[in-house]
Structures are given as C-alpha cells and as structure tokens.
C-alpha positions as a Markdown table, in Angstrom:
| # | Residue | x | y | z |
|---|---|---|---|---|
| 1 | Unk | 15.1 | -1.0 | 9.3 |
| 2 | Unk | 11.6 | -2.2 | 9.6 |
| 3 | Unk | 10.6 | -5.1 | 7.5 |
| 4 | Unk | 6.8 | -6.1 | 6.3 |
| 5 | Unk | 5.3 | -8.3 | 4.5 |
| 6 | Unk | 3.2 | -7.6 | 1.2 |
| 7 | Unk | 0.1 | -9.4 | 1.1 |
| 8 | Unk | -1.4 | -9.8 | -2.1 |
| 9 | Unk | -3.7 | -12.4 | -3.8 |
| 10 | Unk | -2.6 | -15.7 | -5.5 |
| 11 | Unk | 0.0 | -18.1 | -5.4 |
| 12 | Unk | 3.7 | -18.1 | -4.7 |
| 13 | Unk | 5.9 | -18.1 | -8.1 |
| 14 | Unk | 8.6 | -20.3 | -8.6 |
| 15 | Unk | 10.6 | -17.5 | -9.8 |
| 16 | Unk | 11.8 | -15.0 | -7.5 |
| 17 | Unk | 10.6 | -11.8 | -7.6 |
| 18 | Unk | 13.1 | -9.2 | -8.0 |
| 19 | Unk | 13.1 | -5.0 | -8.1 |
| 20 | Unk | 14.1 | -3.0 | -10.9 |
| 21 | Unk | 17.1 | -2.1 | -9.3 |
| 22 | Unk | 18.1 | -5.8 | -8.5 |
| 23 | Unk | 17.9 | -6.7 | -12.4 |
| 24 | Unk | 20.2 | -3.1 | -13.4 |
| 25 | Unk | 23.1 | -4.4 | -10.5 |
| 26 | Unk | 22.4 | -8.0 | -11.6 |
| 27 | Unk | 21.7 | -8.4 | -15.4 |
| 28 | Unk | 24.3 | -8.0 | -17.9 |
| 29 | Unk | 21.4 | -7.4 | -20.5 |
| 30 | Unk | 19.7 | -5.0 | -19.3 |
| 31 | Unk | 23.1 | -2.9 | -18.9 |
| 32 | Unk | 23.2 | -3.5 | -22.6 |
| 33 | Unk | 20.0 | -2.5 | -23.0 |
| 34 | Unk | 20.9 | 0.9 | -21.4 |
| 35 | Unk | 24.1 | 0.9 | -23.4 |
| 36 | Unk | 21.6 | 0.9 | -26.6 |
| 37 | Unk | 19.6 | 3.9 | -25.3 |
| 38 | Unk | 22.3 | 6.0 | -24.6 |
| 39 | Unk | 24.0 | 5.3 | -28.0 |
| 40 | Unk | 22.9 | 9.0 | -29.5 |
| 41 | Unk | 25.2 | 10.5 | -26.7 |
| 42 | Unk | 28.0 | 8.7 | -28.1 |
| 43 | Unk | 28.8 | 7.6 | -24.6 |
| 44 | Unk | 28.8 | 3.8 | -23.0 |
| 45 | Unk | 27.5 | 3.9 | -19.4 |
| 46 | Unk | 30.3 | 3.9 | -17.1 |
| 47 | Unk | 31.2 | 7.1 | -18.9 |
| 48 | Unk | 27.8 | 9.1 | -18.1 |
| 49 | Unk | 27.3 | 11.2 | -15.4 |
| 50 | Unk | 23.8 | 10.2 | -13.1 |
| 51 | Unk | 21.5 | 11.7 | -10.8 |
| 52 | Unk | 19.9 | 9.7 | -9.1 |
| 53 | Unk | 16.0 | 10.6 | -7.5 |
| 54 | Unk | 15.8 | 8.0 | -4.4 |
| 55 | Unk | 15.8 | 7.5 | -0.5 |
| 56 | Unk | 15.4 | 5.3 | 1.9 |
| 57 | Unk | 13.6 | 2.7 | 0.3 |
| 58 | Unk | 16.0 | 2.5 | -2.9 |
| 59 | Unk | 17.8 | -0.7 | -2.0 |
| 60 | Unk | 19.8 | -3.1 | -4.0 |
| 61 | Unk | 19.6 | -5.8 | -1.7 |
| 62 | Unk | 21.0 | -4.6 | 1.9 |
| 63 | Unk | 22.9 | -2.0 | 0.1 |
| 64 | Unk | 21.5 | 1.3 | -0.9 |
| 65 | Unk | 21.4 | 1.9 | -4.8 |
| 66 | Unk | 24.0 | 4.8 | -5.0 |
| 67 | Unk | 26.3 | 3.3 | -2.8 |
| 68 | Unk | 25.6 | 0.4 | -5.1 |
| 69 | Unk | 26.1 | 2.5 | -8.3 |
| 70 | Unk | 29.4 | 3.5 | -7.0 |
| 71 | Unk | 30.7 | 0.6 | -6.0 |
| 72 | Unk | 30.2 | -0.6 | -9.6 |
| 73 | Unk | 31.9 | 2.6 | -11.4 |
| 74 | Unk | 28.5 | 4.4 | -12.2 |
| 75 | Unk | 29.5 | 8.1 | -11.9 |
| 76 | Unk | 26.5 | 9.4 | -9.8 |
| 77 | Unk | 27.5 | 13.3 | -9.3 |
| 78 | Unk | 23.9 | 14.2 | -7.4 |
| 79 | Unk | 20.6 | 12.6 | -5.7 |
| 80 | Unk | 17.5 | 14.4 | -5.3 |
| 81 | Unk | 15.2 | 13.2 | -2.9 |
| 82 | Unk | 11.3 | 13.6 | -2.3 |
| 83 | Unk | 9.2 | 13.9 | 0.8 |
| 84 | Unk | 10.4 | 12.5 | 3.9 |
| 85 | Unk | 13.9 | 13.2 | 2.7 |
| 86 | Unk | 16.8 | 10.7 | 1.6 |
| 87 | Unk | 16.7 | 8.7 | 4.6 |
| 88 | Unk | 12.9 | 9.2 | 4.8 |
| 89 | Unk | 13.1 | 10.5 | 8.2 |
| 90 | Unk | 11.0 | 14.2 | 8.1 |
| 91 | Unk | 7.4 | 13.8 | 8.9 |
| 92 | Unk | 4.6 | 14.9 | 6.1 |
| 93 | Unk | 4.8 | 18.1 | 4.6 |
| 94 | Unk | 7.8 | 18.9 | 6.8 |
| 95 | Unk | 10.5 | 20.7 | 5.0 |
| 96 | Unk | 13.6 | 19.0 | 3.7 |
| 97 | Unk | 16.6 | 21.2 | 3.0 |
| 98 | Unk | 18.9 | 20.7 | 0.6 |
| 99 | Unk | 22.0 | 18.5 | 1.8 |
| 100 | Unk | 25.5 | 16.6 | 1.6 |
| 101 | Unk | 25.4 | 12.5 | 2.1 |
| 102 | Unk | 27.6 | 11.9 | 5.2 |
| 103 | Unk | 28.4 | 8.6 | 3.4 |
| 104 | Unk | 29.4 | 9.8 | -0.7 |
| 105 | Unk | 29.6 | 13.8 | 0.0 |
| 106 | Unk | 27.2 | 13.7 | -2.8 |
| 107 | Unk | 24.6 | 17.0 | -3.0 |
| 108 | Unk | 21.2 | 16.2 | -2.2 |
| 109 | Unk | 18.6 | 18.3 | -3.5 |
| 110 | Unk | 14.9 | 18.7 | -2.4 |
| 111 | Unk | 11.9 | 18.0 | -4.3 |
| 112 | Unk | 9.7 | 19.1 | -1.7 |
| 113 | Unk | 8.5 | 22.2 | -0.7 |
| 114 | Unk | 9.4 | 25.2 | -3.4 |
| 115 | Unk | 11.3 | 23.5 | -5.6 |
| 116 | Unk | 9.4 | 20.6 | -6.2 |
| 117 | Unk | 11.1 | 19.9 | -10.3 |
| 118 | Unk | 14.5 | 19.9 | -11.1 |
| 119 | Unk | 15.8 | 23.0 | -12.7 |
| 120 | Unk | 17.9 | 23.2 | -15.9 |
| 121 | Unk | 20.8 | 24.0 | -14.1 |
| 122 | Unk | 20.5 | 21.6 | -11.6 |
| 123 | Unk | 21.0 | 18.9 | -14.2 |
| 124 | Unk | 23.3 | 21.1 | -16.4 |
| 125 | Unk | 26.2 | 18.2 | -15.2 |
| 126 | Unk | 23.8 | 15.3 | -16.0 |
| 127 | Unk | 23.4 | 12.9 | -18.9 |
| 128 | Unk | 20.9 | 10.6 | -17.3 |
| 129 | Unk | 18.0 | 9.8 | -14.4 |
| 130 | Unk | 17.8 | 6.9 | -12.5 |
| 131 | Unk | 14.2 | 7.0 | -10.2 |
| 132 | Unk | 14.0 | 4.1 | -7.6 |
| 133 | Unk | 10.9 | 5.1 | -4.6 |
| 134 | Unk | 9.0 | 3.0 | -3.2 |
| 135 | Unk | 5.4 | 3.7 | -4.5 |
| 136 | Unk | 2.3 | 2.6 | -2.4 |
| 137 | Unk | -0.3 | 2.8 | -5.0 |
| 138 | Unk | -2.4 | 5.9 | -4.0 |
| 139 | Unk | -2.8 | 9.1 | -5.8 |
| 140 | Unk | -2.4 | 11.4 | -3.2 |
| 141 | Unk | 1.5 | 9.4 | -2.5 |
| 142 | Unk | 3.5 | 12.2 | -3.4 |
| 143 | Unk | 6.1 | 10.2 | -4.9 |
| 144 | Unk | 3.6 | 10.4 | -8.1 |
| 145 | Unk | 4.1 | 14.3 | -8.2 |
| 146 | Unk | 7.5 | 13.8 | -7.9 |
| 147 | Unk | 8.1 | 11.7 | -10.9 |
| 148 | Unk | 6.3 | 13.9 | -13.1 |
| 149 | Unk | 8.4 | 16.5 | -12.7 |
| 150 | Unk | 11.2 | 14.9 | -12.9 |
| 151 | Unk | 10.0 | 13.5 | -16.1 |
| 152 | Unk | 9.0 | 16.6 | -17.2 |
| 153 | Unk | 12.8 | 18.3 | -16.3 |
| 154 | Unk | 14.5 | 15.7 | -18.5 |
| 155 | Unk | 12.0 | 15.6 | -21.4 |
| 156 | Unk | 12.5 | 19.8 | -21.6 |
| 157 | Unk | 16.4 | 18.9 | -20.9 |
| 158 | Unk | 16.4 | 16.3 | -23.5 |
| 159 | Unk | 18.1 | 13.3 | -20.8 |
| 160 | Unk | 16.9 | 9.8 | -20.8 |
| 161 | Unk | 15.1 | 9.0 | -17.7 |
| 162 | Unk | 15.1 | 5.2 | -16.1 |
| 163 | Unk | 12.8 | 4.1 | -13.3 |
| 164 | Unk | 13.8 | 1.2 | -12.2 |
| 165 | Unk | 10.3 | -0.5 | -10.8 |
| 166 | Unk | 9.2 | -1.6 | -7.7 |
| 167 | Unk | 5.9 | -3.7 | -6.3 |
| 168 | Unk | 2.7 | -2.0 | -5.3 |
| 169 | Unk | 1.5 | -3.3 | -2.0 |
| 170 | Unk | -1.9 | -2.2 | -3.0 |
| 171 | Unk | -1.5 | -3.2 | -6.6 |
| 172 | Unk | -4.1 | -5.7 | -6.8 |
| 173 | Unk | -7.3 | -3.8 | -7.0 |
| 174 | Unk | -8.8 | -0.3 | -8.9 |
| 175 | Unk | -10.9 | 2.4 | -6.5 |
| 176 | Unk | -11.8 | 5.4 | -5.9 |
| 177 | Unk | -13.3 | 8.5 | -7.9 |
| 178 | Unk | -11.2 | 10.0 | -10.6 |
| 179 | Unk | -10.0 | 13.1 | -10.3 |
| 180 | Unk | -11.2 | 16.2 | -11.8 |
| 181 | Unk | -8.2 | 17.9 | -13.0 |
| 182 | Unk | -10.0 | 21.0 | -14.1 |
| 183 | Unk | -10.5 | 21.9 | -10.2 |
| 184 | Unk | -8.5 | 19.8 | -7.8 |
| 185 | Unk | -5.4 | 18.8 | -9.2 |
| 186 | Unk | -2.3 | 19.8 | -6.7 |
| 187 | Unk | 0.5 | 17.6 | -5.2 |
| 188 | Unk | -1.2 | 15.1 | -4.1 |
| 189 | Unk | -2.9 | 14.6 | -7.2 |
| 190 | Unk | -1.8 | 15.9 | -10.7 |
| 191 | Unk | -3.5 | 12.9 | -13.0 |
| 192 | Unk | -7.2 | 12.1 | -14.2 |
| 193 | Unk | -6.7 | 8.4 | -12.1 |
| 194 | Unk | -8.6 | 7.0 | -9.1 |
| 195 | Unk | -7.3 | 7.3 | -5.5 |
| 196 | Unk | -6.3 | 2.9 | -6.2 |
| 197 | Unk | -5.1 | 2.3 | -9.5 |
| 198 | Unk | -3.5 | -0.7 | -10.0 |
| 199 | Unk | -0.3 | 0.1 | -11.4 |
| 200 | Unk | 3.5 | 0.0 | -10.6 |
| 201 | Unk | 5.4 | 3.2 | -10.6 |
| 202 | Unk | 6.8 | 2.3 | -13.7 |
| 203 | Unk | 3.7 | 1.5 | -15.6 |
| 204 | Unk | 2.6 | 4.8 | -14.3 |
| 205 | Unk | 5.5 | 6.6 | -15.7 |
| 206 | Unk | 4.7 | 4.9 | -19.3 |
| 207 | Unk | 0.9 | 6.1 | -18.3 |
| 208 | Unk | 2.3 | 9.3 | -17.8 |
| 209 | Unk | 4.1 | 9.6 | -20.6 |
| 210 | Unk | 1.8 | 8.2 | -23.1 |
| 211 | Unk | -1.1 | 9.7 | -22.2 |
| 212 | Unk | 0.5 | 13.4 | -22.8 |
| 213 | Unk | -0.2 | 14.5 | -19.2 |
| 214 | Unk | 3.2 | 16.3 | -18.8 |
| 215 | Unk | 3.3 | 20.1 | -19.8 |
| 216 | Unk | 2.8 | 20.7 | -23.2 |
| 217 | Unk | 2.2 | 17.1 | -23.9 |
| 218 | Unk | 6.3 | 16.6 | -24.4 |
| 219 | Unk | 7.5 | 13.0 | -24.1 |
| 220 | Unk | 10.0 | 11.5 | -21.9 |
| 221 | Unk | 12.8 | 9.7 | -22.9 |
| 222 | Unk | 11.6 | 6.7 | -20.5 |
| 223 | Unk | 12.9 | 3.5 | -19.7 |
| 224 | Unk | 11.5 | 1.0 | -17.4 |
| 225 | Unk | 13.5 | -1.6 | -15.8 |
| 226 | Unk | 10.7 | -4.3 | -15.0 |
| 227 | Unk | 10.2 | -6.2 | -11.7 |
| 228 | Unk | 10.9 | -10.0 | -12.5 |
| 229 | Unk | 8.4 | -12.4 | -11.1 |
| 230 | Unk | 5.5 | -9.9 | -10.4 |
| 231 | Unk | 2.2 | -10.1 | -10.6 |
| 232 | Unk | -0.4 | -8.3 | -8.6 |
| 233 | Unk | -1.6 | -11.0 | -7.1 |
| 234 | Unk | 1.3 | -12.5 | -5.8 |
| 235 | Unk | 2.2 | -13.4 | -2.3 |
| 236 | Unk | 4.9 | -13.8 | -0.2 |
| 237 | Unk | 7.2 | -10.3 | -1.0 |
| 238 | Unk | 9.3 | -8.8 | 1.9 |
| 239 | Unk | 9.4 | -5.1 | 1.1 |
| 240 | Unk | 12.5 | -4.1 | 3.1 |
| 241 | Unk | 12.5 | -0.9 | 4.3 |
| 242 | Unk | 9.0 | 0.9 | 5.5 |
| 243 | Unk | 7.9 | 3.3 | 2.4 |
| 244 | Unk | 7.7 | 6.0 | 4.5 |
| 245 | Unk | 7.4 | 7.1 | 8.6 |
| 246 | Unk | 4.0 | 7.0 | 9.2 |
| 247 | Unk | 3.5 | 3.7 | 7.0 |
| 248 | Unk | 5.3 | 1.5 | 9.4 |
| 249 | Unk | 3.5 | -2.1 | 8.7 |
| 250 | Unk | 1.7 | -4.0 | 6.0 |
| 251 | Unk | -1.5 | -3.3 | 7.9 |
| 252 | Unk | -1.4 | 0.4 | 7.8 |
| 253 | Unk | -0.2 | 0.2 | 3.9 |
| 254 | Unk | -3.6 | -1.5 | 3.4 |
| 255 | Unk | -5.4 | 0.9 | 5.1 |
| 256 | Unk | -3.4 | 4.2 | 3.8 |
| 257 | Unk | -6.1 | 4.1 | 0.8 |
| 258 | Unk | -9.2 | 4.2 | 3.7 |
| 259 | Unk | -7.8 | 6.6 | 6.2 |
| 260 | Unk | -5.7 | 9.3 | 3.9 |
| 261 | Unk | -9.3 | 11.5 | 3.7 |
| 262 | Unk | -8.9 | 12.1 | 7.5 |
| 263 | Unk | -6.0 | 14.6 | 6.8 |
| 264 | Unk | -8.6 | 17.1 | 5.3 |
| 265 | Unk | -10.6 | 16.8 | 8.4 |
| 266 | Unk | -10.1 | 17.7 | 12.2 |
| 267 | Unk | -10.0 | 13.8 | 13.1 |
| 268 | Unk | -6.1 | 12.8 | 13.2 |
| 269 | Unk | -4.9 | 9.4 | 12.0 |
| 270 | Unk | -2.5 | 8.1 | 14.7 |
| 271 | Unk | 0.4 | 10.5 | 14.0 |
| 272 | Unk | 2.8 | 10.9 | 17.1 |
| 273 | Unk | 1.6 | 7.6 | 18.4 |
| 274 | Unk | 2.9 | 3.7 | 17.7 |
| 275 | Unk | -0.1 | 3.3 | 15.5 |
| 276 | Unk | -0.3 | 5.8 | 12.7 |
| 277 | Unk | -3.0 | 4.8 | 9.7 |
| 278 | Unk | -4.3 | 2.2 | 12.2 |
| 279 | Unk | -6.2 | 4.4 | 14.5 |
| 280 | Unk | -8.4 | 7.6 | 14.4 |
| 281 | Unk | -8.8 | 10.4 | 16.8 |
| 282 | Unk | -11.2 | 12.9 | 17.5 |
| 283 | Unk | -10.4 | 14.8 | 20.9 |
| 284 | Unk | -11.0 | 11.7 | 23.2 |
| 285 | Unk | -12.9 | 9.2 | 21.2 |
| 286 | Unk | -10.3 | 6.9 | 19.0 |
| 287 | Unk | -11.5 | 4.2 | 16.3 |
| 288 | Unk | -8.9 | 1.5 | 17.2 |
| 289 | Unk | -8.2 | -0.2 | 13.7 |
| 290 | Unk | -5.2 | -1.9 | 14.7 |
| 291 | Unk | -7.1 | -5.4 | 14.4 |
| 292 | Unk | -9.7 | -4.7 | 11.4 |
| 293 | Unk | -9.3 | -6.5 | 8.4 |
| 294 | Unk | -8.3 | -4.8 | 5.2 |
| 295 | Unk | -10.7 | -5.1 | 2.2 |
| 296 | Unk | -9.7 | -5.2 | -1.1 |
| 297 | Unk | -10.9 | -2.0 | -1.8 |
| 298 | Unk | -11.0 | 1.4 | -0.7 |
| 299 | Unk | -13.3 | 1.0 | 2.7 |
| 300 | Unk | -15.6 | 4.0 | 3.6 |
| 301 | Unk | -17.0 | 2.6 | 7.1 |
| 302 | Unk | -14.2 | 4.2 | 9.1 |
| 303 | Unk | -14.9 | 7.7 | 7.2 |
| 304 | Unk | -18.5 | 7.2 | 7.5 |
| 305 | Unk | -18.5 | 6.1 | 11.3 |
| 306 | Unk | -16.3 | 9.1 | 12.5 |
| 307 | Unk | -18.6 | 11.7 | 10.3 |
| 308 | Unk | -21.5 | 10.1 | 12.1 |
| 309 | Unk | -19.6 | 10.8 | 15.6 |
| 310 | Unk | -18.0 | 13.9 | 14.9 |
| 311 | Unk | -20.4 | 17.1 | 15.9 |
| 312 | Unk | -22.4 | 18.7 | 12.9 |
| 313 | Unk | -20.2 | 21.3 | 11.2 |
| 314 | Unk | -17.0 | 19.9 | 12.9 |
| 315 | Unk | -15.4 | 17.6 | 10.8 |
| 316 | Unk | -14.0 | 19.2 | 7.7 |
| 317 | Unk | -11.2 | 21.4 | 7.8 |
| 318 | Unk | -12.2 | 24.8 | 5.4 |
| 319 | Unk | -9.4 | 24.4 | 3.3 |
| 320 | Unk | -10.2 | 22.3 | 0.7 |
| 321 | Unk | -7.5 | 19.4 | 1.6 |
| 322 | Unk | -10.3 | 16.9 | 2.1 |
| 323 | Unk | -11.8 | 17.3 | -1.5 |
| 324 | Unk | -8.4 | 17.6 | -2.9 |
| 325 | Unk | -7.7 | 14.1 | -1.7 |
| 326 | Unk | -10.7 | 13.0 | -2.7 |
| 327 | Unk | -9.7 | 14.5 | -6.3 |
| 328 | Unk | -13.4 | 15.6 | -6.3 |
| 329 | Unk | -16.2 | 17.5 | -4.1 |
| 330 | Unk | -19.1 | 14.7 | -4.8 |
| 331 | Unk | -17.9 | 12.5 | -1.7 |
| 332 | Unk | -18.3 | 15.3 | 1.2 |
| 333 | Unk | -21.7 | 16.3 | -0.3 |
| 334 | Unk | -22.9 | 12.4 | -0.2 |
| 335 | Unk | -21.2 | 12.4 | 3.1 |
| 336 | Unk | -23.7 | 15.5 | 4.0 |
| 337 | Unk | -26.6 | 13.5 | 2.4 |
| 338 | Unk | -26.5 | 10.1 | 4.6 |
| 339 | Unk | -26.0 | 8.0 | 1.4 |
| 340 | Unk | -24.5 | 4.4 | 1.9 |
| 341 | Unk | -20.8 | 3.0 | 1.1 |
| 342 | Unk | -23.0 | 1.3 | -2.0 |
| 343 | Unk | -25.0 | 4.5 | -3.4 |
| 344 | Unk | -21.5 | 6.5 | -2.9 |
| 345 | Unk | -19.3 | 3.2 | -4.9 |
| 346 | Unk | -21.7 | 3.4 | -7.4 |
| 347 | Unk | -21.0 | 6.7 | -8.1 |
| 348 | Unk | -17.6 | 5.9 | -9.2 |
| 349 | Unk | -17.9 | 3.1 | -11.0 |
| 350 | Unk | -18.2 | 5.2 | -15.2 |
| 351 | Unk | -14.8 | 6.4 | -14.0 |
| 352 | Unk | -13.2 | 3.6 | -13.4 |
| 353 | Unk | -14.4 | 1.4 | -16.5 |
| 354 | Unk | -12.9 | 4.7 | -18.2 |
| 355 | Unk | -9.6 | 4.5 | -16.3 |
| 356 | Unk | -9.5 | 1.0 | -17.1 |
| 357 | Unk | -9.6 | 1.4 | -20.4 |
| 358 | Unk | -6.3 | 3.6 | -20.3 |
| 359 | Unk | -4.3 | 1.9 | -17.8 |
| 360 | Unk | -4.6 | -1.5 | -20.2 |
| 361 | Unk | -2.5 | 0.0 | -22.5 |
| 362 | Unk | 0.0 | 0.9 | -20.1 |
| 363 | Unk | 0.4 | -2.7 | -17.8 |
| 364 | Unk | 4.0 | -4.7 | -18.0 |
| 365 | Unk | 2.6 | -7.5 | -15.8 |
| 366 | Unk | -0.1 | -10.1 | -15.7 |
| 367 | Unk | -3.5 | -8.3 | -13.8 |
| 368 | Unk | -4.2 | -11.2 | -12.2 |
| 369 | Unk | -7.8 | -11.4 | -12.8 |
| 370 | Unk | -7.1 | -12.6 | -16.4 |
C-alpha cells in the first residue's frame, strides 16, 4: 500500500485532520444527521439498504469503508467502482468488468467504459449512495465524470446521495483555461471549470449540484460529510493509499496537472516504467522530471520544451484528445504560434476570475489566502 505525503502550504493544525469517512464511522452526530435526512423514507439507517461508489482509496483508517460499513451493521447490498477498478489495479482506459468482492461476495458494477451511470434497475434495491474516491483536483480525473452520473442516477431515482469528502493534494491553487462545454466536453471533462480548481470532491458535488450542470438541471439529494481540520493550505497529511496506478508519489500528484496534456500527443509520460508523470518520452530523448520542483500552478515549460524538440507536425495525435484535455483548442494554436508561458497564462486569466466567482459559493473550508 503505498503511502505519500500531501504537501500543501501553511502551518500544521492542532486539530487533526480527518476524511469524511472517518467522521460517518466516528461521530455519533453526524449518524444523526443522516438519520434526519432519511426521515421521509420512514426508515432509521441500519434499516436502509446502500451502494456504495468507492475503491481502493476509500479507507476508514486501515480498514476499507465497506468492510467498515459492515462491520457496523450498515446493509451495503452493491459497490460500483470507477476507473482503475475497486482495487484500483487496471491501467487508464483499460476496461473493468463487472465483478464479485472475494472478501463480502458483494456485486461490483463498472462505471467505466459503456456503462458509465448507474441504471434504474441497478439501484432498484437501493435507498441510499455513499461516494468515497480519492479526488486529485484536475478536470480531466475521471472520478469527476463519475460522480455526476451517479448524482444524476439518484436525483432521476429520487435516493439521497452522501459523499463523504476527502483532501485535494492540489487543492491550494486555481489554473488552467475553462472549458468550452459547447465543443469539448467528454469524460474527462463534463463542467465549465479550469483544468486546477481548488475544490474538494465534495464542494464540487455541491458545485455540481447548485450550479444545475446535471441533465435537465434536476437536483441531487446531496449530503456532504466534511473533512475535519482542512484547509488548503495545510501541511503535514498522509494520504494512504496512492489515488490511482500511475500516480504513485506526492511528486507525480503535483505534476499530474503539467504533464496530463502529453496523453493527446505522441510523447508518453512514463507509463510502464518506475516513474510515470515524472518523466517524458519521445522515441529516445526523455525529459527526466523526477527531481524538478513543482510550482504552484499549472507549469507549461515541460509542454513547451518537448513541442520545441518534437519534429514539426509530430507531436499531436489527430484525435482531438489533446484539446479535449485542454477543455479548449486556443492552447495548441499558441503552441503553433511560439507564444510564452506568460502571453498563454494571460489568456486564461477572464476565466478564472469568472470561475472564481462560482466556486465561492460552493467552498466548506477556509481558502487559505483569506
């Protein structure tokens, strides 16, 4: 089980932090507080039946969450997981099968590859949702994707939804152009954010949610089980279990937000090796990141450095992955033009005072500029 540190700005808190799933196993209150939402079932939560979306990183402690749940009397009857699978072992965009826990004989059910939102009938048996993944704080994370469909299966289904939050490890700044919706949006980016926004998953869901981005503009029945001693520029937080299998280390976290773009071009980005998202690879030549430092903010020099080695008319792919990462075309066409990392940053910057704007409303935790 590989362990990392998240390195954020700021001081240590006296108070602990602790995940959302910590404070349901841990807190008496916040049981009753679930009790209270479920009142209009008629129905006191050991009596509900759960599915619960999670994998690897879904923890309570050093005990996974439904093996947790279980252990306490919640009846969980399914889990569905996302990409990488429920131990987050498959590689990306691999496909995960649908499956039986060796260790509950609980169903798991895919939300990758065709079946990416769970169907009416797959929560026919199901009062309510608890979501515990790991975000990483970057659009193109699929894990984003696959909460809003599961939001948007249990507002259409009418079943409360909890997301019991979790840290971001790149929480502490906002980056990135915005995506344009109108022509790029797609799994690995369905929302009119930046590729760094600032949020935890469960600010995200109330983003989500109050911002009317599901279909139709239904609302979820959401609650959020906060993080206790969080801020986003905290220190000092062991995340226990590696988010996913190509982000291994707090260094390659860091640098997920640089390096991501390279998957919509012919370089690779260290998959296959000991060093995924710290080098990049281009037939023989190799930028060796494993030693850079990570700026607090999204950093074009590697992108601009391998363009600049890369033969002319060799380095995007002709699929449109590249600007669908991006969440916009502007950034290959000033790649094509020779501006600098400034004249391109400046580009963004109306976006992000826009997105700003919305995510205020949204935050459950101190910003850590204020």
């Amino acid at each position: 089980m590989m362990v990392f540190l998240l390195l954020l700005w700021g001081s240590v808190h006296a108070q602990p932090l602790r995940t959302g799933a910590e404070m349901l196993m841990s807190e008496p209150s916040q049981l009753s507080t679930l009790n209270a939402q479920f009142s209009t079932l008629n129905s006191q939560l050991s009596d509900l039946h759960f599915a619960v979306v999670a994998n690897q990183t879904s923890v309570v402690g050093d005990v996974h969450l439904v093996d947790t749940l279980i252990r306490t009397g919640v009846r969980v009857t399914k889990i569905f997981c996302p990409e990488h699978g429920f131990r987050g072992t498959a590689a990306a965009g691999a496909h995960v099968d649908n499956s039986v826990d060796a260790q509950t004989g609980l169903p798991i059910i895919s939300l990758y590859g065709k079946n990416k939102k769970p169907t009416q009938e797959q929560l026919a048996d199901v009062d309510c949702v608890l979501f515990d993944l790991q975000d990483v704080g970057c659009r193109f994370y699929t894990y984003l994707s696959t909460l809003h469909y599961v939001m948007e299966a249990c507002a259409e289904k009418g079943i409360p939804l909890v997301v019991l939050d979790r840290p971001n490890p790149n929480g502490h700044y906002i980056d990135g152009p915005v995506l344009d919706t109108t022509r790029y949006r797609s799994f690995v980016g369905m929302h009119p954010v930046p590729v760094v926004y600032g949020m935890t998953i469960g600010e995200y869901a109330r983003m989500i949610n109050g911002e009317g981005w599901l279909k139709g503009g239904i609302q979820c029945r959401l609650t959020v089980v906060p993080l206790q001693g969080y801020r986003r520029d905290s220190v000092g937080y062991v995340l226990p279990v590696a988010p996913s299998p190509n982000l291994r280390n707090v260094h390659a976290v860091g640098l997920y937000p640089s390096l991501c773009y390279f998957e919509g071009t012919h370089c690779g980005v260290g998959r296959g090796t000991d060093w995924p998202f710290e080098i990049v690879t281009y037939g023989g030549d190799t930028l060796d990141l494993r030693d850079y430092d990570v700026r607090d903010g999204i950093d074009l020099w590697p992108l601009m450095e391998l363009y600049r080695r890369v033969p002319k008319g060799k380095f995007f792919l002709k699929n449109n992955f590249f600007e669908k990462l991006v969440g916009t075309d502007a950034l290959r066409r000033q790649l094509e033009q020779g501006l600098s990392e400034a004249e391109i940053k400046a580009t963004w910057q109306p976006g992000l005072d826009a997105f700003r704007r919305i995510r205020e409303k949204y935050l459950l935790y101190p910003d850590g500029r204020e």
